[in-house]
N, C-alpha and C positions, 0 to 999 in steps of 0.2 A: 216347552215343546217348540221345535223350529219345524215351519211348513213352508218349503218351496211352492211356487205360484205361476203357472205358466199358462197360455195359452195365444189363440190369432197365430200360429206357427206359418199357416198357409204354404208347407214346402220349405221352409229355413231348419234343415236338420242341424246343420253346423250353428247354428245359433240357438237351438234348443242344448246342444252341446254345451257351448261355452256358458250357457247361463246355467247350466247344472254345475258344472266345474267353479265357476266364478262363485255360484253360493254356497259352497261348501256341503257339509256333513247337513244332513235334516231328519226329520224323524218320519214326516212325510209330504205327498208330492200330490200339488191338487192340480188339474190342467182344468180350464176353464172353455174348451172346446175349440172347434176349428185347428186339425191337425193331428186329426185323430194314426193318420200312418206314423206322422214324426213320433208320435206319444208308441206308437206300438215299437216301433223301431226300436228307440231308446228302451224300452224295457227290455227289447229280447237281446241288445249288444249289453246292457250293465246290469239285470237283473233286479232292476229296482219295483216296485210297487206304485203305481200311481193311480189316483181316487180321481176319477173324468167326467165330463158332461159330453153328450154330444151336441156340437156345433151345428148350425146352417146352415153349414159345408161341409157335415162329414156323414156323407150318403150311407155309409157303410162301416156301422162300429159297435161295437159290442155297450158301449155305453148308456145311462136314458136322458132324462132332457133334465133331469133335475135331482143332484143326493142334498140330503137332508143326514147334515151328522153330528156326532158331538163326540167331539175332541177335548180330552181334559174338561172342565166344568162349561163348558162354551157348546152352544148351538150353534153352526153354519149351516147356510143355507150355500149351494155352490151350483151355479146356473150358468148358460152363457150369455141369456141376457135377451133373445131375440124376441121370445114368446113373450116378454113383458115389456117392450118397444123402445128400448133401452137408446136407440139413438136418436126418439124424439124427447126422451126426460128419466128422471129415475124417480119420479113420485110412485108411480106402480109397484116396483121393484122395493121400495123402500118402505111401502103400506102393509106388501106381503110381512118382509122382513121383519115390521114393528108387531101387526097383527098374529102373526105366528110365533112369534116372543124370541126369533133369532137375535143373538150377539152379532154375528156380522154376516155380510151376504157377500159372496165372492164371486164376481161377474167376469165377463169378457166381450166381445162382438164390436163394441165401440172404436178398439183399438185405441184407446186412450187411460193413460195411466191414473187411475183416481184414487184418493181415499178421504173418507169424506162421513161426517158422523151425521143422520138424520134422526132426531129424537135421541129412543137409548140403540140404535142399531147402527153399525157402521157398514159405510159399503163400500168396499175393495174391488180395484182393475188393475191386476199387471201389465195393461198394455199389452203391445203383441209384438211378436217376433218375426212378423211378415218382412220378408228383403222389400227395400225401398220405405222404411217408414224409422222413426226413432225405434231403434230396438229396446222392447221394457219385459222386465219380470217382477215381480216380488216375494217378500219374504215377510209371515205373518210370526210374531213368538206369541207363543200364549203361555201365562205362569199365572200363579194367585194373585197376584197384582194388576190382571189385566191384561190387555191384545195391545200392543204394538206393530203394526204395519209399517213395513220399509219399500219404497219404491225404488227400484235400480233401471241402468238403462246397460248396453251392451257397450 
């Protein structure tokens, strides 16, 4: 299973664009909050499906603060990060993650690209797509062998 990874769009529609295009075919699209219009946008020009949190910043979204899903034999946990204070540390974020027996935790808000295994749970940031910052997204595969996380930049 291929899963695109986006989110921190803050208003960079063309760059939530090119990072759909750039990663090609995927099975599914997880947005990690802030940018909740660019996320609707995109659905309603390509018709695609995407699984969202709501952001900090997105006053107004259909979204909630936190899915809880299981894709192929893997549990994710897909949050944006703020309500567990993600830019002072990710112990929080990572106690959740081990404690509720997540495979990986898929964040955002930091704006920084991470992937990073604490214990047995790993935690993923595709960075953001904010104009004015390294532009990042990424790309999770999940198969019987395990989650590989890939970090790209624009």
């Amino acid at each position: 299973m291929r899963i695109g990874v986006t989110g921190d769009i803050h208003g960079n529609y063309s760059g939530l664009k090119r990072a759909v295009e750039q990663i090609g075919p995927v099975d599914q699209w997880l947005f990690t909050g802030d940018g909740y219009r660019e996320v609707a946008r995109l659905r309603a020009d390509l018709g695609i499906t995407v699984v969202g949190v709501a952001g900090n910043c997105d006053l107004f979204t259909e979204y909630p603060d936190e899915q809880r899903l299981q894709l192929g034999n893997y549990r994710i946990l897909l949050t944006h990060g703020h309500l567990y204070g993600v830019k002072q540390g990710l112990t929080r974020l990572a106690l959740v993650g081990q404690s509720e027996g997540f495979d990986l935790v898929v964040f955002g808000h930091t704006h920084r690209q991470l992937h990073e295994l604490w214990g047995q749970v790993r935690l993923f940031n595709p960075g953001a797509l904010a104009v004015g910052r390294t532009a990042g997204y990424g790309l999770i595969e999940l198969d019987a062998h395990g989650i590989r996380p890939t970090l790209y930049q624009l």
